[in-house]
N, C-alpha and C positions, 0 to 999 in steps of 0.2 A: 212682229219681230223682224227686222230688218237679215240678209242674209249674213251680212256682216258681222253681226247683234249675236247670232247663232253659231256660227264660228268661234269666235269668241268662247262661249257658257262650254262647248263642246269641249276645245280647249284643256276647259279649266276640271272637268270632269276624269279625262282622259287622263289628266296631269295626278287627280287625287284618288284616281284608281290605280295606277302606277305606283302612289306610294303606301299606297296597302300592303302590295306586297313585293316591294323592293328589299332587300337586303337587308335589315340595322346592321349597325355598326359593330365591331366584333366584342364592344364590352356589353350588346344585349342581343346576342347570338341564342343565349338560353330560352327556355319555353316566356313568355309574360305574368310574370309572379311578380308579388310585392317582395322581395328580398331584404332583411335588415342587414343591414352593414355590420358585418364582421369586429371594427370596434367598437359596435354600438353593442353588440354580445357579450363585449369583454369588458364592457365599462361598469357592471354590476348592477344596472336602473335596468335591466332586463328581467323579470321573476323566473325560476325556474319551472320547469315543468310545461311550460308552453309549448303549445306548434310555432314554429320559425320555417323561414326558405333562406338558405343562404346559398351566396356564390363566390367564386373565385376561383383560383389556380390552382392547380393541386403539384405543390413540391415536394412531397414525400410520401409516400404508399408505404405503410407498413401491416399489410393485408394477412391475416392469416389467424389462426390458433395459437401457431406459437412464436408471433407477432405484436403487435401493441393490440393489432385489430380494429387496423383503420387507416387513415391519412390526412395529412395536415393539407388545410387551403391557407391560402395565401391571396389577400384582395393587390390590385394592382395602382393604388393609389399611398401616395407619404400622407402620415408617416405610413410604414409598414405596419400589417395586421395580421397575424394570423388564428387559424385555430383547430383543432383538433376537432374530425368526423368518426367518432365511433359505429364501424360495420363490422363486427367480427364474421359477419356470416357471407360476406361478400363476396365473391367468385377474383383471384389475385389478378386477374387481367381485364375486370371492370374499370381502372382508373391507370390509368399513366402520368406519371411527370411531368407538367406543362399543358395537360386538360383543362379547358375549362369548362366548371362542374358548375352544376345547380344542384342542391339537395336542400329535401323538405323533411321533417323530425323534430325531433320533441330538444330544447334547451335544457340544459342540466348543469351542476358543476360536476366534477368527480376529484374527491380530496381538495377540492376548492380550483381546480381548474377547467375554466367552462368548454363547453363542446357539445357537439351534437349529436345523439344519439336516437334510438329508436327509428331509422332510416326508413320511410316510407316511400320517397322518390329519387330518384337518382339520374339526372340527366349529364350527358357529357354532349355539352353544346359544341364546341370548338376546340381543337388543339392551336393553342396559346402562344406554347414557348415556357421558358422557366424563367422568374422572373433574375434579377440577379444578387446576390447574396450578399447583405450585409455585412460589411467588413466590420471586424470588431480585433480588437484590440483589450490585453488586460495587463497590467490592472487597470490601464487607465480607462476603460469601459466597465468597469466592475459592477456603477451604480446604474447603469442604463439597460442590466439586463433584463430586468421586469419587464420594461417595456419591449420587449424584444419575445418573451414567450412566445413558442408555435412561429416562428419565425425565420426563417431559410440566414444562416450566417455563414460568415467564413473568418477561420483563424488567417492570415499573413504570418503571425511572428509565429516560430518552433515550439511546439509544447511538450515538456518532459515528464513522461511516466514516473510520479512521484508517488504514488499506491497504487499496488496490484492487489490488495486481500479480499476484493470482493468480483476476482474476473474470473474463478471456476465457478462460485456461488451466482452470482447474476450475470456475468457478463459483462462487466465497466470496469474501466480505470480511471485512477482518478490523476488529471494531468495538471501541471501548472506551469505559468510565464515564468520568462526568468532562471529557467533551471530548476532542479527540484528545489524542496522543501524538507532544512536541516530545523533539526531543535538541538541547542547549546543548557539551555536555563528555563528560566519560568516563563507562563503562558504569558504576560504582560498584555493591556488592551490594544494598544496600539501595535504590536508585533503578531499577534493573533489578528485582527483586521488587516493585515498587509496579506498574512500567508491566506488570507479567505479569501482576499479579492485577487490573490493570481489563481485560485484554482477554476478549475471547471471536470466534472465526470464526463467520458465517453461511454456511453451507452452501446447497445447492439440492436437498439429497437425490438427491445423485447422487454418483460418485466419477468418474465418468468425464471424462475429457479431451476439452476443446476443444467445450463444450456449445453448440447451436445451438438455439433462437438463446439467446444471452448473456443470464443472468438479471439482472433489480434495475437495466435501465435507465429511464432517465426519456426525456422528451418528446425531447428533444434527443440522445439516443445512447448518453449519458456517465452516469456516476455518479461524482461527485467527491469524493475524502475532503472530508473536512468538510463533509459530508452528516450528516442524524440521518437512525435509526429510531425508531419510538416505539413497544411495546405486543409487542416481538416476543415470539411465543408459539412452541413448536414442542419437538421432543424434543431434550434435550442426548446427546449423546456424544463420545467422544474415539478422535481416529484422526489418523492422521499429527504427532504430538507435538502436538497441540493441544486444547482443549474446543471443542466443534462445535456449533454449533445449525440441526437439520433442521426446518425454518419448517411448523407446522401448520396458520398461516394467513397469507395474504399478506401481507408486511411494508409496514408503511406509512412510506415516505420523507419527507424536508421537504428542500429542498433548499435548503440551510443556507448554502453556501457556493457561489454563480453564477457563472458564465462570467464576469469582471470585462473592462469595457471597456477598450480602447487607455488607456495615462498619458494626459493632456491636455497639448498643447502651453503652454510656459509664454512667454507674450510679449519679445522679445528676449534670449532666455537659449538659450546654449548647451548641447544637450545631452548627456552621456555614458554610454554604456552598454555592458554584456559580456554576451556571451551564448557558452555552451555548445553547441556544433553537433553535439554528440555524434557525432562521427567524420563528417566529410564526407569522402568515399572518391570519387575516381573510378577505383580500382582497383575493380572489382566483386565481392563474396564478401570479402573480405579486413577488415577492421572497419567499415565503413558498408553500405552497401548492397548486396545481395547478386544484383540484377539489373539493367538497363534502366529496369522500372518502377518497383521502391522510390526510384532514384534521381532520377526525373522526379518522385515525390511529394516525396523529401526535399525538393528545389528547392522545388515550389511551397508545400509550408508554413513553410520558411525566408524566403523572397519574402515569404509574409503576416508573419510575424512582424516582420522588419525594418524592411516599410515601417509597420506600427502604432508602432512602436516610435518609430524618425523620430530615430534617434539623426543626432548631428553627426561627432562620433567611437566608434567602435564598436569593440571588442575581442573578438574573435574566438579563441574554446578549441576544439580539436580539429579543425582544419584536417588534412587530411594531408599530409604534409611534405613536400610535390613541389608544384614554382610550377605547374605543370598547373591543381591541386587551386584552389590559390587563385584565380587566375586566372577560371576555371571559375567561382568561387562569385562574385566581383565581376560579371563578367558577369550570374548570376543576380540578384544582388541590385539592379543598376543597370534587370533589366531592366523597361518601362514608367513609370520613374519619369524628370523633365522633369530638362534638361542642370542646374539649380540646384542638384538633391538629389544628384544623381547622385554615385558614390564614387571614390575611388582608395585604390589601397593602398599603405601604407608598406612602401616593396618594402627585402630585406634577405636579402640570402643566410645568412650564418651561422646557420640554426637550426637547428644540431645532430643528430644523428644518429637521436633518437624517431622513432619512425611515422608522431607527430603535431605538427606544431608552434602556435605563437602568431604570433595576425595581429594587425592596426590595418589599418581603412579609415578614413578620413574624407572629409567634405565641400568639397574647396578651394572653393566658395561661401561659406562658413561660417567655415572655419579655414583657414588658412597652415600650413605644413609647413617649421618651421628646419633639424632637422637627428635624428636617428637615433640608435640606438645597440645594442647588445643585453652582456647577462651572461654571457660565457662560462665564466664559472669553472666547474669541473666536477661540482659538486654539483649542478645544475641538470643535469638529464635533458629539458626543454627548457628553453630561455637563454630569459629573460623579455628583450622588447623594446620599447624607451621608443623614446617621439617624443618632440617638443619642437614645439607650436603656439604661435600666437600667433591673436586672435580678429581677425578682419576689422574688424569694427566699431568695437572698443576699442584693437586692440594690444595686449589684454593677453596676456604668456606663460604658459606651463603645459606641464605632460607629462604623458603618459599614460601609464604600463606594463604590457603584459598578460603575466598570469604563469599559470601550470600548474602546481602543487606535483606532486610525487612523490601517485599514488592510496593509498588503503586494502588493496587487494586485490596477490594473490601474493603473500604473506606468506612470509618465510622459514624455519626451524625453528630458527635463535637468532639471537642477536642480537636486530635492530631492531622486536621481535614488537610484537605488542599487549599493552599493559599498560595497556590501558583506552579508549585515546585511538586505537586502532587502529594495524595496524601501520603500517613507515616513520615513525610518529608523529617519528622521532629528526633523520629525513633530512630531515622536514618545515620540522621547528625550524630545523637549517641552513640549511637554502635561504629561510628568511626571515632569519636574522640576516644572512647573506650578501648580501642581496638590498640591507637595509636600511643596509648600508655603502657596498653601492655604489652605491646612488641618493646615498648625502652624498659619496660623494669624485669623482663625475663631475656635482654640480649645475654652474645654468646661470644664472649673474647673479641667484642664488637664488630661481628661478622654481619652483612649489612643482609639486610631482607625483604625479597620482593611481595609484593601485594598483587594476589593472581586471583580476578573471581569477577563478578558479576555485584556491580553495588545497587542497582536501580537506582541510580541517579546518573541525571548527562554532567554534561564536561562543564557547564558555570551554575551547576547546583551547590548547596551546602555543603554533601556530603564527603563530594570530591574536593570542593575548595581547601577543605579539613587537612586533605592529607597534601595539597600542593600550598596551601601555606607552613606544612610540617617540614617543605625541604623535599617530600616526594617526587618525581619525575612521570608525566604522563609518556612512555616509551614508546608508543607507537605513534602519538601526535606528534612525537617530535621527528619523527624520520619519515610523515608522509605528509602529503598537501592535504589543505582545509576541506575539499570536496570528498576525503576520505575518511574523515574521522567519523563513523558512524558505526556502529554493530547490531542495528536490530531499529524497525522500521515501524513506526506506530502511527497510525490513522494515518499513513500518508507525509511522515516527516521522520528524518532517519538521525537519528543520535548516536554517541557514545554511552552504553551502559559499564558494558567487559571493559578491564583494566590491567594492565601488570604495570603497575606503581612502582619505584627504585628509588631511591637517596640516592645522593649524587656521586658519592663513592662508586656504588654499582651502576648507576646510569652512563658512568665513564666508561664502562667495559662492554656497553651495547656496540657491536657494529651494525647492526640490522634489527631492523622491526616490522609488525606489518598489522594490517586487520587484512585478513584471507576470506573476501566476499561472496562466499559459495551461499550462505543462509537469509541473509534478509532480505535480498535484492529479488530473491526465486519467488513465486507467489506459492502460497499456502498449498495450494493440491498436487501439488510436485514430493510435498514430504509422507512421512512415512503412513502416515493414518488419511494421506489426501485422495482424492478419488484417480486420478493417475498420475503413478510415483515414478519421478526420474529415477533414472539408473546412476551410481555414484555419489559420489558424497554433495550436490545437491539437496538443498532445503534437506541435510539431515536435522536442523535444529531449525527454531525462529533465531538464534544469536548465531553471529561471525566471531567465528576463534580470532586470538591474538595472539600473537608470536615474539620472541625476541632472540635475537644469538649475542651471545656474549663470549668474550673471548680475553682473557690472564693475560 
């Protein structure tokens, strides 16, 4: 071999031991495993129960006990892949945000979403960076979320706390595009697929029950629908029939929708209101209160509410149907306030057989009390009960009748189901054409008469249509904007149930109306039997009273 010849081979030698161990490149920084590709895991041609090594970024850590108990990877090629590493048992400063990770364990699904668990190797080859988040958009992204599970995204547009009922319980709200989500009328398909594709849940990266302390509240306790977030960033996933978003950085609030003051008193005008007591029980455990002390609370936020309220005549939903109960709650309501304001109640044995019945207090300072009456026909499950006043001041007459339609719920398996408008819908309807016969065939020297109570029907159902093609007046929709006509908040879409109904005679005499948003907006553990109860007439019911002043 020439010396030349030998230079040369030397070379070449020196050159491929050099790259033994030179550097690779920072996407094979990890130990030399075969890795399957992250969405070759998710593609479903993977079997469970196998040994895997996967690798990638880790965007989300959510390490711990009372945690998810694990972190999501993130591979760094389009489209985007991610997936969830189950380690509950992992030390919380084994993994950072922007590591990139190799882990060896067993493939699984869990509730049909796949990941890795049983963690037998864990390497952090490199810090990476984070990659950058998926801008997503709803609803016009709505049908792309699938593809997007275990995935690092980001909101741009404002999203509005449209349910709170499950953020003492789990820790999530449920938010949506566009502003919250009203319901008027029936579930329809294509209005149902519009309000599904703006929503999305926030999560707290956790699954567990009853988290302490309660995530996502503000200064004040509460987090109230109709609230924004703005800028949420965080991993999407789906779990419990829903798209999830586990927050990667702290969501930032506006609190869009505040505590609103007491209605303002309106100068010599009469006022009228119903309110929802949501089962005042002094049987204890039975539908209201389930001890002593729930029930000392129910009292005192019913107190705060009523006396802000400062109604003249009051109708009262869900009373329990023993003079005890009533009784009991006049007391409460009278107590502290001067012999002027103070109540009585339209006392009236007949109400029927329910659990719960319909009350009327008023003011005899305020108003006169002529004469009584109630509906006993039998399609009424409670008999709605009319007064008959006249105003101290004027003389003028009026009636009031507070009513309770047939609820939504225990639905039966034919008949009278849900056909959009929820079930009973059928029983609903009757007990308003019925109602609305016999307010004309027992009028009083044609003294016109309000409709005060809770129908379980929203604002373009049957029920209600009934009484506004009667010539009815809906008094609070007409004296406030469309964003407010709501009194009570269901899976996350806020309606009109409560009403005070007027013929146009008396609808003339309204100067003011209102729906007083203390109850449906509050989340569920702020009230009285909640796990920590605001103070004040917050969340005293699930229903927002309604109000009217009227004035001769």
């Amino acid at each position: 071999m020439s010396g030349s010849t030998g230079i040369v081979w030397l070379s070449i030698v020196l050159l491929w031991i050099a790259g033994q161990f030179a550097a690779p490149p920072a996407a094979a920084d990890c130990p030399r495993a075969l890795a399957t590709p992250i969405p070759e895991l998710r593609s479903g041609r993977v079997p469970d129960g196998g040994a895997v090594t996967v690798e990638g970024i880790v965007t989300g850590v959510f390490v711990g006990p009372e945690r998810l108990g694990g972190f999501f990877l993130q591979h760094d090629a389009l489209p985007p892949a991610g997936l969830f590493v189950y380690a509950p048992s992992l030390p919380p400063d084994s993994v950072r945000p922007g590591d990139r990770v190799q882990v060896a364990g067993r493939f699984n699904r869990f509730r049909g979403r796949p990941q890795v668990s049983r963690v037998n190797e864990l390497h952090v080859c490199t810090h990476a960076g984070l990659p950058d988040p998926v801008a997503v958009r709803l609803p016009e992204d709505a049908a792309r979320l699938a593809d997007l599970h275990d995935v690092k995204v980001r909101f741009d547009q404002p999203l509005t706390v449209t349910g709170n009922y499950e953020l003492g319980r789990y820790g999530s709200l449920r938010l949506s595009a566009g502003g919250r989500l009203y319901r008027k009328g029936g579930s329809g398909t294509a209005e149902s697929g519009d309000r599904q594709a703006r929503q999305i849940v926030l999560d707290d990266g956790s699954y567990r029950a009853n988290p302490r302390p309660i995530p996502y509240l503000g200064a004040k306790g509460t987090r109230r629908t109709g609230d924004r977030v703005e800028g949420l960033t965080g991993v999407l996933t789906h779990a419990f029939d829903a798209h999830r978003i586990h927050p990667t950085r702290v969501p930032v609030f506006v609190e869009a929708n505040p505590r609103p003051a007491p209605p303002a008193a309106t100068v010599d005008a009469v006022r009228i209101a119903t309110l929802n007591v949501e089962n005042y029980f002094l049987t204890l455990g039975a539908r209201g209160a389930a001890n002593q002390a729930e029930l000392d609370r129910q009292r005192n936020k019913l107190t705060a509410a009523v006396h802000a309220i400062d109604a003249d005549v009051l109708s009262l939903i869900e009373v329990e149907n023993h003079d005890a109960a009533l009784r009991d709650l006049l007391r409460t309501l009278n107590r502290d306030l001067p012999a002027e304001l103070q109540y009585q109640a339209v006392r009236h044995r007949r109400t029927g057989t329910d659990a719960i019945r319909n009350a009327l207090v008023y003011r005899p300072a305020r108003v006169s009390l002529l004469d009584k009456a109630a509906d006993l026909d039998p399609v009424h499950n409670r008999p709605p009960l009319l007064a008959w006043f006249t105003t101290v001041e004027d003389d003028e007459a009026f009636g009031v009748v507070a009513v309770h339609f047939k609820s939504k719920v225990g639905c039966p398996d034919t008949g009278d189901i849900d056909r959009g408008q929820g079930c009973w819908n059928q029983l609903r309807s009757q007990q308003a054409g019925r109602l609305l016969d016999w307010l004309n065939a027992i009028r009083r020297d044609d003294a016109p008469v309000l409709v005060a109570g809770d129908l379980n029907a929203y604002a373009d159902e049957d029920p209600t249509i009934r009484f506004l093609r009667a010539g009815k007046r809906n008094l609070a929709a007409t004296h406030l904007p469309p964003e407010r006509h709501y009194t009570y908040v269901f899976h996350g879409e806020a309606g009109e149930l409560d009403y005070l109904l007027a013929g146009e005679g008396l609808a003339e005499q309204v100067v003011a109306a209102g729906i007083w948003h203390i109850n449906a907006d509050e989340p569920p553990f702020l009230g009285f039997a909640g796990r920590t109860p605001a103070r004040g007439p917050w969340r005293s019911s699930d229903h927002d009273p309604v109000w009217a002043d009227l004035r001769w």
